[in-house]
C-alpha positions in Angstrom: 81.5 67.3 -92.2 82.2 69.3 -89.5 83.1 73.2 -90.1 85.7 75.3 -88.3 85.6 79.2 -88.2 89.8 80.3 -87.7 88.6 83.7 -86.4 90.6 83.5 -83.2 93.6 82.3 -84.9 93.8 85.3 -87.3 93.0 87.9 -84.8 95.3 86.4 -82.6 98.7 86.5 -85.9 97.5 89.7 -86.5 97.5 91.2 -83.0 94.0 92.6 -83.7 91.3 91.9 -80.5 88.1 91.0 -80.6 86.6 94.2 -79.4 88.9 95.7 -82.0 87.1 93.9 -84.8 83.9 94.3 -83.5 84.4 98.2 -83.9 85.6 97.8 -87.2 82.8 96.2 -88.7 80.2 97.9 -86.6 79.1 93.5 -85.3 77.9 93.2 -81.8 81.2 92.0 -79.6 79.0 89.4 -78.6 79.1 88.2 -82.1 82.4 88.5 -82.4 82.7 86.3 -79.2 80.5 84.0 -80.7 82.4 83.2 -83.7 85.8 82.9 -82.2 84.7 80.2 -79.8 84.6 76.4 -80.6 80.7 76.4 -80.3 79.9 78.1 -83.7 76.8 75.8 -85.0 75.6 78.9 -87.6 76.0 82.3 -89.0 74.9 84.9 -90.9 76.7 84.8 -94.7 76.8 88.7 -94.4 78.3 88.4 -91.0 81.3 86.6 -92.5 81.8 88.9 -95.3 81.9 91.7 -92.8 84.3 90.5 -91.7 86.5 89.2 -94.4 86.3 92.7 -95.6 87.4 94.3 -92.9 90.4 91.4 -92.6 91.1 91.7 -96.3 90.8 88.0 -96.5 89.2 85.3 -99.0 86.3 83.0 -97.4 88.7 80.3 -97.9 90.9 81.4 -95.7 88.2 82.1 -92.7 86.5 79.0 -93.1 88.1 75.2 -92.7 86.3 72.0 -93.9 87.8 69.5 -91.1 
C-alpha cells in the first residue's frame, strides 16, 4: 500500500516555497526537499505535524493512501 506525501502540491496552490516553509517550522530545507520529492520511504511523525501546524492542515489532507 504505497503512501504519497502531497507536500509539493500544497506549497505549490498556496504559493508558499520550500525554503519558505523550512523557515517556518525551523526543519532543515534539506528535509523539506526531502519530503516534497517522490522518494519519501520514511519520516519523522513530529516532522509532519510540524508541518501541518504551520499549514494549518489535518494529516489527512498531507498524507494519501494510493
Amino acid at each position: 500500500m504505497p503512501i504519497k506525501i502531497k507536500l509539493k502540491e500544497i506549497l505549490k496552490a498556496r504559493g508558499i516555497s520550500q525554503r519558505e516553509l523550512a523557515r517556518l517550522t525551523g526543519l532543515r530545507p534539506n528535509t523539506i526537499s526531502h519530503l516534497c520529492s517522490d522518494q519519501v520511504d520514511r519520516v519523522y511523525l513530529s516532522t509532519l505535524e510540524k508541518v501541518c501546524k504551520v499549514l494549518d492542515i489535518d494529516i489527512q489532507e498531507l498524507i494519501e493512501v494510493e
